[in-house]
C-alpha positions, 0 to 999 in steps of 0.5 A: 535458514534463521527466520529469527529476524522475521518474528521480531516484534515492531513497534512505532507510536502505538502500533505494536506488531508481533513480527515484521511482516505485512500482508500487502494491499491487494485488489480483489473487487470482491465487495458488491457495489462497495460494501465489504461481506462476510467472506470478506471478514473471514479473507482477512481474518484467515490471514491474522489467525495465521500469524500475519504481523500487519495487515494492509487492506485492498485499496478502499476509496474515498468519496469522489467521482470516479475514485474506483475504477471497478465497481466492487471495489470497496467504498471507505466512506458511507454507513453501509460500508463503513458499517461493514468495515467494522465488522472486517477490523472486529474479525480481525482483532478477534485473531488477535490481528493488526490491520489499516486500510488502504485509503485510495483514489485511482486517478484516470486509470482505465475502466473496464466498466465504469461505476460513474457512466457520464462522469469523467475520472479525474486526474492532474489535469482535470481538477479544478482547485476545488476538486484538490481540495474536497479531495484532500478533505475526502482523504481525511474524512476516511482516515478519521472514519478509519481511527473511528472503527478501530483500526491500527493503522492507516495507508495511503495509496500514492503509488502505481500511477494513481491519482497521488502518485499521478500528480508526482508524475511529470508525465500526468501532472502537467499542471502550471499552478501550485499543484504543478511544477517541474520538480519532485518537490513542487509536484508533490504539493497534493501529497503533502497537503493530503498528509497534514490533513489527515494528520490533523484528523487522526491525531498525532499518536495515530500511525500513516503509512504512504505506499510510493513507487518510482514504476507506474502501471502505465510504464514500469521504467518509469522513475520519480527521483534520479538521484538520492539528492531527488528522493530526498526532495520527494520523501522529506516533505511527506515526513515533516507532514506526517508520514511515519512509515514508508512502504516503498514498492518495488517490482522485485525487492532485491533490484538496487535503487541507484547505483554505488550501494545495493540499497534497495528503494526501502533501504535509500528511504530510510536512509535518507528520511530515518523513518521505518520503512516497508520492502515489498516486490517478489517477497518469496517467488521467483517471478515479479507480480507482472506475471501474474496479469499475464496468467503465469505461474510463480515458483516460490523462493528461498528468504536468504537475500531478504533476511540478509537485508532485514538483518543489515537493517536496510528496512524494518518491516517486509510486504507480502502479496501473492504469496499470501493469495495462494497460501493463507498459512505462508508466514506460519509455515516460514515461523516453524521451518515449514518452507518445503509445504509452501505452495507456488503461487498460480494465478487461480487465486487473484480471482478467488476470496480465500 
């Protein structure tokens, strides 16, 4: 298997990777009571000495009412957290790594143990318009606070049935004013407002990645856009906005976004917008990440149907999730033929920091 398309170097704006290949976000809620440790600097430094191109933190959220759903979750905004974070980004740089943080809020989303007892998760339908717009400006504030640590790069989290991406929803945005509407466009006026203000926080050469999906946590056949003609209404907005690159979530890479192309959603995204664009869904397993909340087991998979595309130029860079939980050294392996030594992945390692 040629892996050459793999280790090409990247570069938009002054984002400049090494080889094309991200460490996707993923939950740990391993950072007490918001603030990241040295375990988790050591996690993710582990992974830039390793070779990693790009790596995307955990959700990070800002400073609202119930924009976590966890307590350990880690905060991106305060002193004490901030300060941790440089600490993360200064452990990172010293490998010689690239990294973002994902800028989040996670909307309604259920609470196993609520870090806000008494205060109520916010969401389309409960928010005032002066809670949109403190949200927007909470958004930018982290973003600026982002650019100010020295991180490369930023994401913002609109996917997966979470505050932004619950406003695209029609299903959670039953709104009947602006931030409403019964079309992709209207309803992804919350979105476009965030992007321009964190545009106008980080300045234009600063790179803004948004993380998008047509399935939610809250049903996986679920869709946003029907149709080219609907993606294209959702996704160009953000662009004249501000969004440089999208990373377009899939539950398994491969699966075709409509029908008559085998385009990905990746591959329909930069398609229709002409930006850079991000794959990720099963990157090198068997078994979608579904699984692995239901405790099972993945084998890994060979790389050929998703180098055939990198190759074809559906997408420019390739996430990698649970691959890099079980296997630090996952993409130093793939650089030097090494694919017999991966491991499978096994559940074990989403409740450990390594």
């Amino acid at each position: 298997m040629n892996t050459t398309a793999l280790f090409q170097p990247f570069q938009y704006k002054q984002l400049q990777l090494k080889n094309r290949i991200v460490m996707a976000p993923m939950t740990r809620a391993q950072s007490p009571d918001g603030i990241p440790t040295e375990q988790v600097a050591a996690y993710y430094a582990r992974r830039a000495g390793a070779e990693v191109g790009l790596i995307l933190s955990e959700g990070t959220v800002i400073n609202r009412p119930g924009s976590k759903n966890m307590k350990d979750i880690p905060d991106f905004h305060g002193d004490t957290a901030l300060n941790a974070w440089k600490q993360v980004i200064d452990a990172v740089h010293a490998k010689e790594g690239k990294m973002g943080p994902q800028i989040w809020h996670v909307g309604n989303t259920p609470i196993p143990n609520s870090p806000y007892p008494g205060i109520p998760m916010e969401s389309p339908d409960n928010m005032s318009v002066a809670d949109i717009q403190d949200a927007i400006q909470q958004f930018a504030a982290s973003a600026a606070a982002a650019k100010k640590l020295g991180f490369d790069c930023l994401e913002l989290h609109g996917a997966h049935g979470y505050l932004i991406d619950q406003f695209f929803w029609q299903t959670t945005n039953n709104r009947t004013d602006e931030y409403g509407g019964k079309t992709i466009g209207e309803r992804s006026r919350f979105a476009v407002e965030v992007i321009k203000a964190v545009r106008a926080a980080v300045g234009a050469d600063f790179t803004i990645i948004i993380r998008l999906s047509q399935w939610k946590q809250q049903d996986y056949t679920s869709r946003l856009a029907f149709t080219p003609q609907e993606m294209e209404a959702w996704l160009l907005p953000m662009k004249e906005a501000g969004v440089d690159i999208f990373h377009c979530s899939q539950r398994r890479f491969w699966e075709p976004e409509f029908e008559g192309s085998d385009l990905n959603f990746a591959g329909w995204a930069k398609k229709l917008t002409g930006q850079p664009t991000i794959t990720v869904g099963s990157v090198g397993l068997k078994g979608d990440f579904i699984s692995a909340f239901k405790g099972e087991g993945t084998e890994k998979s060979d790389l050929t149907e998703l180098i055939r595309r990198l190759e074809r130029q559906d997408f420019d860079l390739v996430a990698v999730g649970r691959a890099l939980l079980s296997d630090p050294e996952w993409v130093k392996k793939v650089k030097e033929g090494r694919t017999a030594e991966l491991a499978d992945f096994s559940p074990a390692s989403m409740g450990v920091l390594y």
